[in-house]
PDB file with one MODEL, atoms N, CA, C and O in Angstrom:
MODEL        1
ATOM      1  N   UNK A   1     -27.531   8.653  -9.858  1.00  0.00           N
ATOM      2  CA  UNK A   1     -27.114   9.148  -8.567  1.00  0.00           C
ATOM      3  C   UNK A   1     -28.313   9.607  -7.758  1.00  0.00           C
ATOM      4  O   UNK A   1     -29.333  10.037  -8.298  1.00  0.00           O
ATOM      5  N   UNK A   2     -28.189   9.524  -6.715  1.00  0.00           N
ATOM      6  CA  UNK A   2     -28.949   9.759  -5.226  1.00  0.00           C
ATOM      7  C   UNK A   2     -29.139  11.443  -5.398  1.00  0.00           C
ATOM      8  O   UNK A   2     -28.131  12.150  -5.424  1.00  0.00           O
ATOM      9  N   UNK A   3     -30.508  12.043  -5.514  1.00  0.00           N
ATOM     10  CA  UNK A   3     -30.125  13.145  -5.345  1.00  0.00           C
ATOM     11  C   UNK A   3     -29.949  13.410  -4.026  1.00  0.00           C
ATOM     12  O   UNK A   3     -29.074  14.229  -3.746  1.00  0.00           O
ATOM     13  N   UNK A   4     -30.811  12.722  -2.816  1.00  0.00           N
ATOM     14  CA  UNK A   4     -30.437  13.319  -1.819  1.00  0.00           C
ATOM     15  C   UNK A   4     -28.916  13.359  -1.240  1.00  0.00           C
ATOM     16  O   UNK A   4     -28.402  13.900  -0.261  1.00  0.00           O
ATOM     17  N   UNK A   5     -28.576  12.777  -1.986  1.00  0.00           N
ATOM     18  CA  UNK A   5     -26.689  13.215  -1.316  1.00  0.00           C
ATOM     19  C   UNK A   5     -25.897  14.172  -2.087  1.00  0.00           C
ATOM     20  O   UNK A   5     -24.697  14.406  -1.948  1.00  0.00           O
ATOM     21  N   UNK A   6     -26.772  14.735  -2.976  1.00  0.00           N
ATOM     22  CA  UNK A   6     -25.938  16.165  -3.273  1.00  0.00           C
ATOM     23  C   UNK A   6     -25.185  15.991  -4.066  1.00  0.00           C
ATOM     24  O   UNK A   6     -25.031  17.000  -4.753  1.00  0.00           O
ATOM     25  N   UNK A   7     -24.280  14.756  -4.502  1.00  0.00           N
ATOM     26  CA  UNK A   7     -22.643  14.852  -5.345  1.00  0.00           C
ATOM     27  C   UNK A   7     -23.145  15.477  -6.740  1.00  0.00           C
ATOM     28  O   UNK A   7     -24.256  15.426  -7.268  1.00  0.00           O
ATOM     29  N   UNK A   8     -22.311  15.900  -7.028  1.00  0.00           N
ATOM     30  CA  UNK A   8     -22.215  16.169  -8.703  1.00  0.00           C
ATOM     31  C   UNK A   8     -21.561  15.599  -9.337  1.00  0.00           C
ATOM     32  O   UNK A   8     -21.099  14.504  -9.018  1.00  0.00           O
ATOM     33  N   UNK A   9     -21.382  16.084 -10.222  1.00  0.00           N
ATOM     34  CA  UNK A   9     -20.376  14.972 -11.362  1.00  0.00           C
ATOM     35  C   UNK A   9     -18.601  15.810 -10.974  1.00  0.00           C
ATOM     36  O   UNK A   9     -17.721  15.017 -10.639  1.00  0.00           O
ATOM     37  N   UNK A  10     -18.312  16.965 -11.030  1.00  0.00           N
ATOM     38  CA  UNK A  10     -17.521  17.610  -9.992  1.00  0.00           C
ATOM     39  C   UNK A  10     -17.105  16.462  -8.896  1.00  0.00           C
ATOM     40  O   UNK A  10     -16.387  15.469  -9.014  1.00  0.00           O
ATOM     41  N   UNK A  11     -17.930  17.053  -7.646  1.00  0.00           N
ATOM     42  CA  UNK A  11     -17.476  16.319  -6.557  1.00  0.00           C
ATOM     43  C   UNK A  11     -17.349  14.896  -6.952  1.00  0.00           C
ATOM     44  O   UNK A  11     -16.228  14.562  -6.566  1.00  0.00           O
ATOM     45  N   UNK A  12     -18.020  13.722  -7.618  1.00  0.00           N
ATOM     46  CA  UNK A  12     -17.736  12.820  -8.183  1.00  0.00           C
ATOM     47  C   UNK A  12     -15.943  12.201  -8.777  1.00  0.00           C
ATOM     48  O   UNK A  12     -15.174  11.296  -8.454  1.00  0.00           O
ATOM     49  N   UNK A  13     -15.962  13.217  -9.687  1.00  0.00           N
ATOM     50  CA  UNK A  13     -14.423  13.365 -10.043  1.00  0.00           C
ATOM     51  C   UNK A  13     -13.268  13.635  -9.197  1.00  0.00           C
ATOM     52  O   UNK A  13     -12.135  13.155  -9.160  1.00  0.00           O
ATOM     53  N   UNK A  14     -13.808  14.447  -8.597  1.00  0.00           N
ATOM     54  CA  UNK A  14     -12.796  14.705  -6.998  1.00  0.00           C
ATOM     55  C   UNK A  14     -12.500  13.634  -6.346  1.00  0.00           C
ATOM     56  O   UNK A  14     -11.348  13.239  -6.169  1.00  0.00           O
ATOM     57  N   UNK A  15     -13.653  13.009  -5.884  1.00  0.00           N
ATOM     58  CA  UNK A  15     -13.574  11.808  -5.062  1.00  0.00           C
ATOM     59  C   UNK A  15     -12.628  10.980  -6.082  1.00  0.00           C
ATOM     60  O   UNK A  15     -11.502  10.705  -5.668  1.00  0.00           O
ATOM     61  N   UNK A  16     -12.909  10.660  -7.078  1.00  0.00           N
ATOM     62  CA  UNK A  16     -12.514   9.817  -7.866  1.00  0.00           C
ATOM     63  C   UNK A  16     -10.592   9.514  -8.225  1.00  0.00           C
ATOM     64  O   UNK A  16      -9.875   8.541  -8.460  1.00  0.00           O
ATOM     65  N   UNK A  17     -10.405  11.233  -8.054  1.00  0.00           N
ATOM     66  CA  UNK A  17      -9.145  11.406  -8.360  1.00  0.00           C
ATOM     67  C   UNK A  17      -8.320  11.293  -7.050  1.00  0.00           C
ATOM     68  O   UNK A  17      -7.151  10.912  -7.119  1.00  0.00           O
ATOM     69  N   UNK A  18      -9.020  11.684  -5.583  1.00  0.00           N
ATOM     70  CA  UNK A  18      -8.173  11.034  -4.330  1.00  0.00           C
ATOM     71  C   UNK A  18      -8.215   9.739  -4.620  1.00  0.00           C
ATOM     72  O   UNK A  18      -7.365   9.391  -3.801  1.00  0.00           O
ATOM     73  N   UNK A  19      -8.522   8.787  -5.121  1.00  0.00           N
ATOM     74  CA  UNK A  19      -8.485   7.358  -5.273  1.00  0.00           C
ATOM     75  C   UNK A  19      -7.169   7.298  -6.598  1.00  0.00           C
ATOM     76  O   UNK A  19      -6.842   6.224  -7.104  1.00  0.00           O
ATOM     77  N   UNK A  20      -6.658   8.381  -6.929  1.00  0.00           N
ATOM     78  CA  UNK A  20      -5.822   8.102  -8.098  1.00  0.00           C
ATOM     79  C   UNK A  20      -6.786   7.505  -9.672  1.00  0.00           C
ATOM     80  O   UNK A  20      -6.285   7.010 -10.682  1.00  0.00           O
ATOM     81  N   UNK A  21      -8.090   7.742  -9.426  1.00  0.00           N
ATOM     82  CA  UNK A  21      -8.735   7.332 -10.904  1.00  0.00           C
ATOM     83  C   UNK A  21      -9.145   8.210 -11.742  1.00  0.00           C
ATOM     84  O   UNK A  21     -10.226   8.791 -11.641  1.00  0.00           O
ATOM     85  N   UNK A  22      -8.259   8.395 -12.707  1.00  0.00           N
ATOM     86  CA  UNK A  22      -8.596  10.080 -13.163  1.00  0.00           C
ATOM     87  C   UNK A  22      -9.612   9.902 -14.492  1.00  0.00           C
ATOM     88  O   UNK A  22     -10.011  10.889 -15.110  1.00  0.00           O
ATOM     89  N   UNK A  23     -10.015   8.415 -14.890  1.00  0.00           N
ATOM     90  CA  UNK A  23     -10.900   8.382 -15.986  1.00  0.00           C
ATOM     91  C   UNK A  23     -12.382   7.620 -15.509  1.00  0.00           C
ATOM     92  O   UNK A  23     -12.308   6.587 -14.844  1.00  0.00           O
ATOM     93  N   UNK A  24     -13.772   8.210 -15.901  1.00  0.00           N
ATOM     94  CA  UNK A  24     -14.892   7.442 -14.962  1.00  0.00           C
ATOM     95  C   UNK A  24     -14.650   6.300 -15.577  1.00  0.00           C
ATOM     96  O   UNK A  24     -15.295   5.431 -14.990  1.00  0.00           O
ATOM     97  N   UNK A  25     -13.695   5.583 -16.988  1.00  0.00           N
ATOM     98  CA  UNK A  25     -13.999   5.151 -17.628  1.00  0.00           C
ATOM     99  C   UNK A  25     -13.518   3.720 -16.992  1.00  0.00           C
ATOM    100  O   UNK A  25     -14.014   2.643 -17.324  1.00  0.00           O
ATOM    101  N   UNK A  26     -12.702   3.844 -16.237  1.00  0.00           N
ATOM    102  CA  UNK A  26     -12.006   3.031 -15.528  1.00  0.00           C
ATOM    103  C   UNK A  26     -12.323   2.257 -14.189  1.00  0.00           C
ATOM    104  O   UNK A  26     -11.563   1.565 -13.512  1.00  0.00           O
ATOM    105  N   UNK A  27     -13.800   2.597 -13.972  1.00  0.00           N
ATOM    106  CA  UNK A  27     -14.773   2.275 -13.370  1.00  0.00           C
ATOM    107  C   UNK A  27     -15.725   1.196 -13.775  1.00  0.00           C
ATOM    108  O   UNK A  27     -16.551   1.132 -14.686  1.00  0.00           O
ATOM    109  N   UNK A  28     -15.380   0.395 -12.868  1.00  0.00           N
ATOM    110  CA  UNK A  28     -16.605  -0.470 -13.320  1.00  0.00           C
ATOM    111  C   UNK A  28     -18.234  -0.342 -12.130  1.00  0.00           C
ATOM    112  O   UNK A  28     -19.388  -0.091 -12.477  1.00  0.00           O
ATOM    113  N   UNK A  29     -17.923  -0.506 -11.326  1.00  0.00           N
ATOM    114  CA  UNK A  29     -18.713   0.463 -10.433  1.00  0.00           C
ATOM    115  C   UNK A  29     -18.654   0.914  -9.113  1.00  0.00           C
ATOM    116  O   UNK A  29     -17.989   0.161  -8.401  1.00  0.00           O
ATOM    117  N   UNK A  30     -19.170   1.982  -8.486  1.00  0.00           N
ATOM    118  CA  UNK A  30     -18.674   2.884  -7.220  1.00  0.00           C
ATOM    119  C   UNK A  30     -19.853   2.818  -6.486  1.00  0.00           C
ATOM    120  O   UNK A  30     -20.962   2.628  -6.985  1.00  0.00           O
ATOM    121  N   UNK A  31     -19.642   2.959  -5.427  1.00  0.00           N
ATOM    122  CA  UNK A  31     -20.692   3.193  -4.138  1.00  0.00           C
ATOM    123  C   UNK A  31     -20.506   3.954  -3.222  1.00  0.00           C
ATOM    124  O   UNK A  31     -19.534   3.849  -2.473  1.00  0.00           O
ATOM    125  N   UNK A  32     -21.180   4.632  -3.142  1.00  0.00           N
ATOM    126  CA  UNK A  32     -21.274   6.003  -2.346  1.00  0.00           C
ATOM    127  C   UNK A  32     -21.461   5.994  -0.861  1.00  0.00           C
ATOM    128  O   UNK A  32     -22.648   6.273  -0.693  1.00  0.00           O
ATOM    129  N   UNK A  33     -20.803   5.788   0.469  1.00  0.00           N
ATOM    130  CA  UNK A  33     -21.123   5.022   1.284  1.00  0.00           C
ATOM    131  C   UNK A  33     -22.196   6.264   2.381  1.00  0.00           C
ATOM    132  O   UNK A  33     -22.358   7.445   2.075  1.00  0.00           O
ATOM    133  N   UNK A  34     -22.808   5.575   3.673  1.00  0.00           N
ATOM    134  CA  UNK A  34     -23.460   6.274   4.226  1.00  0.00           C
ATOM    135  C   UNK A  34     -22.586   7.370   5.245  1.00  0.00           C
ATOM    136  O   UNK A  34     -22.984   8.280   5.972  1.00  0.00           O
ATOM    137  N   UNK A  35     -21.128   6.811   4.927  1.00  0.00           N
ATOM    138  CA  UNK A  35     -20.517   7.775   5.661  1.00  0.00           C
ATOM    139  C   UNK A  35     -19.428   9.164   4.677  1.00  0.00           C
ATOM    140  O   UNK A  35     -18.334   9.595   5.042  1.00  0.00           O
ATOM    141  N   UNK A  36     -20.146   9.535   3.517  1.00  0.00           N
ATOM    142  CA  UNK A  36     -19.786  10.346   2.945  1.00  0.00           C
ATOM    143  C   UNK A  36     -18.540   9.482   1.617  1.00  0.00           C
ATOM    144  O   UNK A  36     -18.398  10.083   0.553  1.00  0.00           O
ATOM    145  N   UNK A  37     -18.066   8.669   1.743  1.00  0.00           N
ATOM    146  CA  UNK A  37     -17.132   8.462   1.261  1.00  0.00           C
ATOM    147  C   UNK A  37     -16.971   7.458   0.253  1.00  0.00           C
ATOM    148  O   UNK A  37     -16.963   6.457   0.968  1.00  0.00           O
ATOM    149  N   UNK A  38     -16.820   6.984  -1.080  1.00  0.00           N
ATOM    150  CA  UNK A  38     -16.874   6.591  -2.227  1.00  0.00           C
ATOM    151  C   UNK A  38     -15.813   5.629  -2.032  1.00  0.00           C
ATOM    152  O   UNK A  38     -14.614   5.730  -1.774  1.00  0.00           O
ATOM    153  N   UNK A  39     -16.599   4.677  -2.230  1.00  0.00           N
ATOM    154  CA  UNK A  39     -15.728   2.623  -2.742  1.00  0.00           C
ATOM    155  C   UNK A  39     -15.796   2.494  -3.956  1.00  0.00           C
ATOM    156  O   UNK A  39     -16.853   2.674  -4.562  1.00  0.00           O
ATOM    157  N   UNK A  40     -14.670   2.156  -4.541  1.00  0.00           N
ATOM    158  CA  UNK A  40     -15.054   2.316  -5.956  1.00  0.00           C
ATOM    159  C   UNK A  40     -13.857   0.797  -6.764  1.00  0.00           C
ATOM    160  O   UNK A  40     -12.700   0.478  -6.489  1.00  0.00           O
ATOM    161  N   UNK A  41     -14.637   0.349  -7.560  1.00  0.00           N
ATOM    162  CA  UNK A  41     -14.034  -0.800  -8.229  1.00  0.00           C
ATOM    163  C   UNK A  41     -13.714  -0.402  -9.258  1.00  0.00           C
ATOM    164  O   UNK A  41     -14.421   0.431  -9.826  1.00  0.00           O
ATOM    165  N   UNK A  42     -12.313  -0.963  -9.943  1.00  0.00           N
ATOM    166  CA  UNK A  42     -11.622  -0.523 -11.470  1.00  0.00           C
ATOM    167  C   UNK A  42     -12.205  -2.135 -12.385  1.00  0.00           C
ATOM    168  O   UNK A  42     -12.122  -3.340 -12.151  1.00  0.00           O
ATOM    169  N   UNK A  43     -12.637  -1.501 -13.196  1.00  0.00           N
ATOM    170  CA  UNK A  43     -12.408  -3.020 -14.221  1.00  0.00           C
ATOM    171  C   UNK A  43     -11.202  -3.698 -14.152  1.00  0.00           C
ATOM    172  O   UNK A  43     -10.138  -3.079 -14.141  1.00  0.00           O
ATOM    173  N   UNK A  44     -11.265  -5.083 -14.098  1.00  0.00           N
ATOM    174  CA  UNK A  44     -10.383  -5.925 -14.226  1.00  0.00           C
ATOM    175  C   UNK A  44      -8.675  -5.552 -14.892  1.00  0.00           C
ATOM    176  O   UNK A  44      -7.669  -5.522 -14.184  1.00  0.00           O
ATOM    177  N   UNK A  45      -8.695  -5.369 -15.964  1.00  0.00           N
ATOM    178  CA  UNK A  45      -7.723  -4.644 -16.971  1.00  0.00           C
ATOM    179  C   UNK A  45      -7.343  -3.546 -16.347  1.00  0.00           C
ATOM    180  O   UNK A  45      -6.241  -3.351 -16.859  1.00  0.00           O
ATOM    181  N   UNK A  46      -7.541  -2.562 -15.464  1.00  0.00           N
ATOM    182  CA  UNK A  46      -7.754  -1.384 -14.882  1.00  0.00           C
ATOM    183  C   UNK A  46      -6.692  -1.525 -13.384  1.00  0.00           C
ATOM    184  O   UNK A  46      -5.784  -0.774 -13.028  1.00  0.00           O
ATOM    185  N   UNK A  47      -7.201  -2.736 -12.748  1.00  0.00           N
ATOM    186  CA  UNK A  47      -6.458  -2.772 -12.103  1.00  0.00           C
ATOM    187  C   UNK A  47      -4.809  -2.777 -11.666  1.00  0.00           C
ATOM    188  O   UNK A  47      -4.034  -2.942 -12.608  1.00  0.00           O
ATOM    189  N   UNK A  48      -4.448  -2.674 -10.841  1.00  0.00           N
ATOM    190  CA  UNK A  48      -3.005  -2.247 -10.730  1.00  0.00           C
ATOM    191  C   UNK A  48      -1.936  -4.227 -10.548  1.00  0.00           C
ATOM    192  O   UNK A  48      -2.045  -5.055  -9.644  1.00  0.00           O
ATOM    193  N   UNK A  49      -1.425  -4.256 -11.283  1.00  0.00           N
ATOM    194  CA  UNK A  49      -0.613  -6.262 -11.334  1.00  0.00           C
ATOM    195  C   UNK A  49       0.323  -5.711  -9.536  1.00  0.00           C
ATOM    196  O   UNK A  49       0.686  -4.617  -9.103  1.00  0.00           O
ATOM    197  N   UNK A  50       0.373  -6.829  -9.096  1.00  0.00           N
ATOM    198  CA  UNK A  50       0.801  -7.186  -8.310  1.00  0.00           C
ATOM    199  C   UNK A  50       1.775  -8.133  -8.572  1.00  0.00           C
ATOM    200  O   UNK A  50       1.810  -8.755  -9.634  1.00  0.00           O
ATOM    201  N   UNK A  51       2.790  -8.322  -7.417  1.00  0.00           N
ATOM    202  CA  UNK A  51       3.633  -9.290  -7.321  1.00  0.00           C
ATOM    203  C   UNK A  51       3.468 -10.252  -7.550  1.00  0.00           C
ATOM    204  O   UNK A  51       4.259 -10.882  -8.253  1.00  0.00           O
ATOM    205  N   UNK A  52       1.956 -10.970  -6.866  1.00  0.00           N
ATOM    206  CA  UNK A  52       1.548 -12.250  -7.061  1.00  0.00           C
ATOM    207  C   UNK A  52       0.760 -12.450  -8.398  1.00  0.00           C
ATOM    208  O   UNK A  52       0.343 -13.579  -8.656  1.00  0.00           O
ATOM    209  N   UNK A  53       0.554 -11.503  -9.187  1.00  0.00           N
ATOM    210  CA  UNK A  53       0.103 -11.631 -10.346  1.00  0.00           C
ATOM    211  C   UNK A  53       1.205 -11.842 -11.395  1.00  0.00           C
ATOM    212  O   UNK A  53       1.080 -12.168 -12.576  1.00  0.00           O
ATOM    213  N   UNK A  54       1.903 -11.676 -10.948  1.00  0.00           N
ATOM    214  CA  UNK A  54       3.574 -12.272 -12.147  1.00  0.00           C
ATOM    215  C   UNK A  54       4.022 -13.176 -11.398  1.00  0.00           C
ATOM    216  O   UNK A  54       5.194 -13.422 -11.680  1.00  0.00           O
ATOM    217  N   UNK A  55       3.552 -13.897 -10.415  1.00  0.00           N
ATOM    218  CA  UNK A  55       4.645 -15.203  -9.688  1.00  0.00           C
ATOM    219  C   UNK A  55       5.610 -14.559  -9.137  1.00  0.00           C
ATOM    220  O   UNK A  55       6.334 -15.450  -8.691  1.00  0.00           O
ATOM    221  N   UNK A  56       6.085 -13.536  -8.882  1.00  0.00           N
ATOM    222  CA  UNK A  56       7.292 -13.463  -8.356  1.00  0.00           C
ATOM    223  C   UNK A  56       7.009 -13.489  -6.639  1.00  0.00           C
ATOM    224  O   UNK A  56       6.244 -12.969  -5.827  1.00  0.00           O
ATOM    225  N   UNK A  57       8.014 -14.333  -6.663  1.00  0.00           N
ATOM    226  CA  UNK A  57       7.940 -14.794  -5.106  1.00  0.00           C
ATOM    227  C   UNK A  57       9.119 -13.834  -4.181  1.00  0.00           C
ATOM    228  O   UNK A  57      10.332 -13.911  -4.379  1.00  0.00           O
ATOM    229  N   UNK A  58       8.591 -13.102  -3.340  1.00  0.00           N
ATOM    230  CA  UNK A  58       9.269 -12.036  -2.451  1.00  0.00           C
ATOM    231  C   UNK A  58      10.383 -13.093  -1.548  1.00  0.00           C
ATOM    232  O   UNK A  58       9.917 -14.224  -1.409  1.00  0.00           O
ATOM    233  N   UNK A  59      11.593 -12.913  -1.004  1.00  0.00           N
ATOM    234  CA  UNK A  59      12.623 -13.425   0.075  1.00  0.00           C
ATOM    235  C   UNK A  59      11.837 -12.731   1.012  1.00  0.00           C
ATOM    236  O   UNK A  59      11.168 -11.760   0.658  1.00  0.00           O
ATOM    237  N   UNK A  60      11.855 -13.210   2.396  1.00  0.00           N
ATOM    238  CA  UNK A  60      11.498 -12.560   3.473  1.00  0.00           C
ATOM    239  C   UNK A  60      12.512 -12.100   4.097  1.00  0.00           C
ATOM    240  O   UNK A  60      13.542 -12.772   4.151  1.00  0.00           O
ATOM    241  N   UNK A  61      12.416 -10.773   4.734  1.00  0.00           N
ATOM    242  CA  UNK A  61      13.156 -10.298   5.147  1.00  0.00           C
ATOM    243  C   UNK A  61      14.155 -10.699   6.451  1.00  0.00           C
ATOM    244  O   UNK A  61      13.608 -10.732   7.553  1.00  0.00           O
ATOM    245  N   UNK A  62      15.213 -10.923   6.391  1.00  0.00           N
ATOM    246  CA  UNK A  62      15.592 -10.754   7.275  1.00  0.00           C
ATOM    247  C   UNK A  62      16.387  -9.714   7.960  1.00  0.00           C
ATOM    248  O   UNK A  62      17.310  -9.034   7.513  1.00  0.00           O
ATOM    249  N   UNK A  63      15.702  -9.727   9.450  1.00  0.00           N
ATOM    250  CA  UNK A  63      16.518  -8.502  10.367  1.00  0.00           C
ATOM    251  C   UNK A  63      17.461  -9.061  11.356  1.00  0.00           C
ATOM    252  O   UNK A  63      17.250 -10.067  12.033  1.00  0.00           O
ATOM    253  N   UNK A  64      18.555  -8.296  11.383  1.00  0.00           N
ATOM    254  CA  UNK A  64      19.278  -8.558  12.335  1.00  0.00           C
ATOM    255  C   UNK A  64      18.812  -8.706  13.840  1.00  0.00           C
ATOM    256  O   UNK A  64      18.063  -7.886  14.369  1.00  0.00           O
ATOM    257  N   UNK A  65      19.545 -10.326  14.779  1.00  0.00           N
ATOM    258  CA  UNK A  65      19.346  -9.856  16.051  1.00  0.00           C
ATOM    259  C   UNK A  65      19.907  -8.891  16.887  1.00  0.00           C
ATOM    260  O   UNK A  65      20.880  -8.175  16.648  1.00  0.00           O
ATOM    261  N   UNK A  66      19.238  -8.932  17.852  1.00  0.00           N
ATOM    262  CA  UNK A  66      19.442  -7.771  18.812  1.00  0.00           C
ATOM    263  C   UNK A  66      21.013  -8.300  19.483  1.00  0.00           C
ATOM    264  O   UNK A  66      21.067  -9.330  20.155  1.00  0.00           O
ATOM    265  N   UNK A  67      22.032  -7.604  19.251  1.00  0.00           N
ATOM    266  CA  UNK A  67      23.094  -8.337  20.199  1.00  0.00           C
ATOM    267  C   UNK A  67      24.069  -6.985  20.933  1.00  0.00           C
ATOM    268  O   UNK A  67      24.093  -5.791  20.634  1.00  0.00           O
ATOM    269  N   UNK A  68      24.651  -7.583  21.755  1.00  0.00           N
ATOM    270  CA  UNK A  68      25.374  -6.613  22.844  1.00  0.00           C
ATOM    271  C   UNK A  68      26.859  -6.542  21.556  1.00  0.00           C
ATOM    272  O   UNK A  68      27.331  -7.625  21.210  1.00  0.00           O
ATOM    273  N   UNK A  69      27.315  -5.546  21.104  1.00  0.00           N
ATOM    274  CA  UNK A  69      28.551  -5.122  20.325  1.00  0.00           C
ATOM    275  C   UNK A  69      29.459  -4.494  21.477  1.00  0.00           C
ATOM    276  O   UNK A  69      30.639  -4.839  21.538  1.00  0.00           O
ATOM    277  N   UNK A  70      28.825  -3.384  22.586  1.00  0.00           N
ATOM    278  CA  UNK A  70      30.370  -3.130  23.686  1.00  0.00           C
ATOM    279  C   UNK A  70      29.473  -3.296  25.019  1.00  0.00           C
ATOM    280  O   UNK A  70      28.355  -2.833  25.247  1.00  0.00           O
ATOM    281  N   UNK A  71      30.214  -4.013  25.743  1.00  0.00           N
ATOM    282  CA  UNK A  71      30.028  -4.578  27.121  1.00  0.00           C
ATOM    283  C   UNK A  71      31.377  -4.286  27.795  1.00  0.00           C
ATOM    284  O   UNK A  71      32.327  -4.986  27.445  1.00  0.00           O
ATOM    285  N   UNK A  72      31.602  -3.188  28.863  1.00  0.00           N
ATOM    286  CA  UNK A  72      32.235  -3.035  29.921  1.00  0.00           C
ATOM    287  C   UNK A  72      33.098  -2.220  29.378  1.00  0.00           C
ATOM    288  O   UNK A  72      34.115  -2.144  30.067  1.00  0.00           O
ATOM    289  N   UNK A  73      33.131  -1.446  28.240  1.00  0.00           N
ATOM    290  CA  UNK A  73      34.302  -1.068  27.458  1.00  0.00           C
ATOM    291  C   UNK A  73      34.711  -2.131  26.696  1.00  0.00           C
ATOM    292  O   UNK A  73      35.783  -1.862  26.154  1.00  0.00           O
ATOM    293  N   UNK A  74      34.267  -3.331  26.402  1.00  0.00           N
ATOM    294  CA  UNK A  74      35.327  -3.697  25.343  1.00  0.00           C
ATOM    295  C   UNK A  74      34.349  -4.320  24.214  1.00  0.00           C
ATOM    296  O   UNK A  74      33.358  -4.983  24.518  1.00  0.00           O
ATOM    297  N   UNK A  75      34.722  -4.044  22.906  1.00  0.00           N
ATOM    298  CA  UNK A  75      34.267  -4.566  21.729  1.00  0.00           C
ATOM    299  C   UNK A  75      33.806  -6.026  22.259  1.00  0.00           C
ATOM    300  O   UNK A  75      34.152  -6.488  23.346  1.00  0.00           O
ATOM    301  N   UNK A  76      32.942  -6.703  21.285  1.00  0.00           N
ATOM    302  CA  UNK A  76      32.121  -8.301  21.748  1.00  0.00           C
ATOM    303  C   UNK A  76      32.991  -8.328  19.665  1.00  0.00           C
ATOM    304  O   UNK A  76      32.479  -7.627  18.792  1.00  0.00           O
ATOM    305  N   UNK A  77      33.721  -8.863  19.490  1.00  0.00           N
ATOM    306  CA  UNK A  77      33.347  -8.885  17.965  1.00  0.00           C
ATOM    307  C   UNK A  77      33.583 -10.197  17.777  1.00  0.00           C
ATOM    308  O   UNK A  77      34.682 -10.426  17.271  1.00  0.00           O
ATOM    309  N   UNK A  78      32.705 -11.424  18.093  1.00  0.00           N
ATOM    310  CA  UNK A  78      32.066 -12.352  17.741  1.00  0.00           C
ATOM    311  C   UNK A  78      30.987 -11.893  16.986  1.00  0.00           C
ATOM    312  O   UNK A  78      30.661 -12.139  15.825  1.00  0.00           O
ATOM    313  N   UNK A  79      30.275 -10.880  18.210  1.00  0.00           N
ATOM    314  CA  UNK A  79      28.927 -10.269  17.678  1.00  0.00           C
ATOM    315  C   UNK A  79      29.284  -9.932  16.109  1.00  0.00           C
ATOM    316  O   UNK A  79      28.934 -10.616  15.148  1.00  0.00           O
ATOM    317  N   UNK A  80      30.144  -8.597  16.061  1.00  0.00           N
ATOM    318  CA  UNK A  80      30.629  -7.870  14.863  1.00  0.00           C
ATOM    319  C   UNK A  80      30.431  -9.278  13.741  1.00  0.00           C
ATOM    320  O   UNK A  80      29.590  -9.303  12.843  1.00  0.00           O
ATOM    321  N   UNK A  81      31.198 -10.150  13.982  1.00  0.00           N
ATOM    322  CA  UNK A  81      31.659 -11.112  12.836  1.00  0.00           C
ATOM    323  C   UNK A  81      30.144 -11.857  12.666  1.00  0.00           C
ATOM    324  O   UNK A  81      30.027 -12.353  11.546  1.00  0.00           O
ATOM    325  N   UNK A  82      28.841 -12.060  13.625  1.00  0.00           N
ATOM    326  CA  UNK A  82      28.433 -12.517  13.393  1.00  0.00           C
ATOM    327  C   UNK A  82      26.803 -11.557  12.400  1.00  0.00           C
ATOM    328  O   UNK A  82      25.869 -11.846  11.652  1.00  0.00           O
ATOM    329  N   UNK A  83      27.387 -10.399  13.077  1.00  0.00           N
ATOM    330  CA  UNK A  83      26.302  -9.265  12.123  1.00  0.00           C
ATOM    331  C   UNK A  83      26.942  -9.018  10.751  1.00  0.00           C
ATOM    332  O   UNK A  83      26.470  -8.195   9.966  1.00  0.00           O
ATOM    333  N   UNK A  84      27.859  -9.639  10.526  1.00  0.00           N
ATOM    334  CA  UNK A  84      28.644  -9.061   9.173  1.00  0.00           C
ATOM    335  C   UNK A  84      29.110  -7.943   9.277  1.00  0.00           C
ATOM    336  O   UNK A  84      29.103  -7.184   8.308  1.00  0.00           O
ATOM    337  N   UNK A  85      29.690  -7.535  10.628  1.00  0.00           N
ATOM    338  CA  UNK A  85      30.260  -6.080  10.487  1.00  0.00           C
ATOM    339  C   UNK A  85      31.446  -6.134  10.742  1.00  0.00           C
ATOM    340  O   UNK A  85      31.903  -5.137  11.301  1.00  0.00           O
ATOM    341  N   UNK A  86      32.062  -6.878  10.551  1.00  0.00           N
ATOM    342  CA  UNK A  86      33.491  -6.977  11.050  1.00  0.00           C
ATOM    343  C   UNK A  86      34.080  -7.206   9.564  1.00  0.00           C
ATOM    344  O   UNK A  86      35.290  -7.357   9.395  1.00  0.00           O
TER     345      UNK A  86
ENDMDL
END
């Protein structure tokens, strides 16, 4: 470590644990940036699996359109039947 930037092994761990990494061990290596603030890489194994790391393929969402349900006082329930709310 840099002495001129002061960290300790303390502040080190601190930083470490706002990142959720509570073991150094789990580090493969960190960089201390010029703007105070720590980038830090997990070993491979360490890292957190993702969706796309098991294949599972997400549905995309769908949102309802925007539609008029009461116009002039009176129910539209085409709309209803066509939002599934009817």
């Amino acid at each position: 470590m840099d002495r001129s930037a002061r960290l300790d092994m303390d502040a080190l761990t601190m930083m470490l644990r706002q990142q959720n990494i509570f073991s150094i061990k789990d580090v493969e290596y960190a960089i201390f940036e010029t703007n105070g603030k720590l980038s830090v890489m997990k070993y491979d194994q360490k890292q957190a699996v993702t969706k796309e790391d098991m294949n599972i393929t997400i549905k995309a969402k769908q949102y309802p359109f925007s539609a008029e349900l009461v116009s002039d006082g009176k129910i539209n329930t085409n709309n209803l039947t066509r939002l599934d709310l009817k």
